[in-house]
N, C-alpha and C positions, 0 to 999 in steps of 0.2 A: 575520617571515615568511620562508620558504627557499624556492628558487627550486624546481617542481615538475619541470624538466627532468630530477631524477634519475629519477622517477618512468616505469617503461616504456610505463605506461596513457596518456602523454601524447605516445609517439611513434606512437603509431595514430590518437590524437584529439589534437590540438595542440592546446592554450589558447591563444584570442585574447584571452583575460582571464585570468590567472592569479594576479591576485588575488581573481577569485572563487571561490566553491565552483565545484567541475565534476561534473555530474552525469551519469551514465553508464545511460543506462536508454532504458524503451519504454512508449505508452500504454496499459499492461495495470491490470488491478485492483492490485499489488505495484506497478507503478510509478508508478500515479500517488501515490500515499502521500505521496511522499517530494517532487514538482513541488507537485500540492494545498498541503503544508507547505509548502516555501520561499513559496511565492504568497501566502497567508496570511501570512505572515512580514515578508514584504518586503526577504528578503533576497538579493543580489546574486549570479545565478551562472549558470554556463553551461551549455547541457544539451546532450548527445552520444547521438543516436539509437545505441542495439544494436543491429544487425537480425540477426534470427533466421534469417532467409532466406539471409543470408551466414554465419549460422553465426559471425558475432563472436563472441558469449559463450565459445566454445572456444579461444580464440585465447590465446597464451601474453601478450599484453597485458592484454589484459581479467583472467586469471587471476591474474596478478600482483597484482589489489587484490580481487577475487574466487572464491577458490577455488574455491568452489561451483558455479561458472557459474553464476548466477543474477542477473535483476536484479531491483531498484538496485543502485548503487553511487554510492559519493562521495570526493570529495578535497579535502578541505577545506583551504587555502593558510593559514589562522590557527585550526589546531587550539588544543588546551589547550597552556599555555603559550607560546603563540603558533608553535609548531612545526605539521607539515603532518598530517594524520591521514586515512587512507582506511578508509573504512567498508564493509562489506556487510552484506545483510540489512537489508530493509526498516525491523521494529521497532525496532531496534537506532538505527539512522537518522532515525527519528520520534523514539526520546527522546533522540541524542545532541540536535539538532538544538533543542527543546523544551527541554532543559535548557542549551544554551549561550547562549538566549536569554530565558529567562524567563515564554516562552509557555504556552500549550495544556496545560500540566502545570498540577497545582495543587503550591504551593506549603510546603503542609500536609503534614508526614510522613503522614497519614492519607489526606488525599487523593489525595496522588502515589501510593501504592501502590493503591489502586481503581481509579486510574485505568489503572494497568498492569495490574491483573487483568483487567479486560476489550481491554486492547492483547492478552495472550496470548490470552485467549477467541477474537478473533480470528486470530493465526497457531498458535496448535494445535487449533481449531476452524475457525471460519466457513472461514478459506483454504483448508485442503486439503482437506474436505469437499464445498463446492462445486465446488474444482477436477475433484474424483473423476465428480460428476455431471454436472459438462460435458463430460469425455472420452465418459461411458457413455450420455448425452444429445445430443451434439449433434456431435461428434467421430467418430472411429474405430469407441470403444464401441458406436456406436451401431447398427451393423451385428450385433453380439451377438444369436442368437436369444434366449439365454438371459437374462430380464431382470431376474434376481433380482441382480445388482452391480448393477444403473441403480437398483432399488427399494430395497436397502440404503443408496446415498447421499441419494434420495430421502427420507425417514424420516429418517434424520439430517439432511438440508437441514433439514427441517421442525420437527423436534426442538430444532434451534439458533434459528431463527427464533422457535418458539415463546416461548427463554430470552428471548432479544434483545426481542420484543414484551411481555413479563413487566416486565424493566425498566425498560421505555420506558414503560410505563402510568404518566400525572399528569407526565412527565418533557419538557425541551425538549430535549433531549441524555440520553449515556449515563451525564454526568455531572450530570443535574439543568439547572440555569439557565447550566451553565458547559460551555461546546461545546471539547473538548479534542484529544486524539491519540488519543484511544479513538474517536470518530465518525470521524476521518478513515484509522484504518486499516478499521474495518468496513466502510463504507457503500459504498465504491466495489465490495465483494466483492458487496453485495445490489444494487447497478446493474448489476453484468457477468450476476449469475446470471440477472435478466427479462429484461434485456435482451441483451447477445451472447450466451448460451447459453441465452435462448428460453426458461425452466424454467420462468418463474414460474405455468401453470396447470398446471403437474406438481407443485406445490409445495406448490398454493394458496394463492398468493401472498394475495390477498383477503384472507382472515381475519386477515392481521398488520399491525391496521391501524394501532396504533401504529410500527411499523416503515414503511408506507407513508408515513405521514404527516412522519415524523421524515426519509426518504430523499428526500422532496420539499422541506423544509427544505433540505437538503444542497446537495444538484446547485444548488438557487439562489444558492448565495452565490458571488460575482461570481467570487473565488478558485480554488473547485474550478469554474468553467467554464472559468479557464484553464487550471491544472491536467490535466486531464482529457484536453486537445489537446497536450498536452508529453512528452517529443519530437516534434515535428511531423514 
């Protein structure tokens, strides 16, 4: 393991562990992902509020392991070969994370890849789609006379939902009997869209009741309650 002092991300956030992962993030739907996972995991690390308020994210620190200005972020103290590894981007982050440990992925060349079909389902579906509906619902957008962009992401909200509730019929998870990295990146998108952005009777939420039922599953397991409040 190498000492993360070179690392610039760690002279704005100091490790008071630095031999654990450090996580750099906020309790949004993309950031719990990655707290939810470690929680489940049980693996050792420290987590570093972004605040958006201060405009972190922009900050030639944070950029440094995140180009994108976006969170998560991670730094991992015993990457592959035991050297230090920072990651951005959420899914990227659920499977380094999943495959460094053996977890939440299956195992099965077949499985492992299904189970990433539906991880992208959600970051090139569910995420920016509902994120679209929550600017044009509950946001800014929402001052729009015009409501045909609020009803364009609406319709696809619903369209996606409809998939997600499609597979989930006869299913305990996305993956059958086996609750993976696929439920933990979706489900906290379908908790923010009822809940903080308020859509779910724009949505009709109701009719997906497989998805209800599955997202009630979820939020109970002891893990993502912690998750969820991470960064405090």
């Amino acid at each position: 393991m190498t000492s993360l002092d070179s690392y610039a991300i760690t002279r704005k956030w100091p490790a008071s562990h630095p031999d654990r992962i450090q996580l750099y993030s906020l309790p949004t739907p993309n950031g719990v992902k990655v707290s939810i996972l470690l929680e489940e995991l049980g693996l050792p690390y420290e987590a570093h509020r972004v605040s958006f308020d201060a405009q972190d994210q922009f900050t030639p620190e944070f950029l440094s392991i995140s180009p994108n200005n976006k969170i998560p972020a991670i730094l991992d103290p015993n990457g592959p070969d035991g050297k230090p590894l920072a990651l951005f981007e959420s899914g990227a982050i659920l499977v380094y994370l999943a495959s460094k440990t053996g977890q939440f992925l299956p195992a099965d060349a077949g499985g492992r890849f299904e189970t990433l079909q539906w991880l992208m389902f959600q970051m090139g579906g569910i995420g920016p789609m509902f994120g679209q509906l929550g600017f044009f619902h509950k946001f800014a957008g929402k001052d729009y006379e015009d409501k045909r962009p609020r009803d364009r992401y609406v319709a696809e909200a619903r369209r996606l939902l409809g998939v997600l509730d499609q597979r989930l019929q006869g299913r305990d998870w996305v993956m059958g009997d086996t609750y993976t990295i696929a439920d933990i990146a979706i489900f906290p998108w379908v908790r923010n869209l009822i809940g903080f952005y308020g859509a779910g009777e724009l949505v009709e939420f109701t009719r997906y009741k497989n998805v209800a039922r599955v997202l009630d599953a979820f939020v109970s397991r002891p893990a993502v309650v912690r998750g969820l409040t991470i960064p405090g």
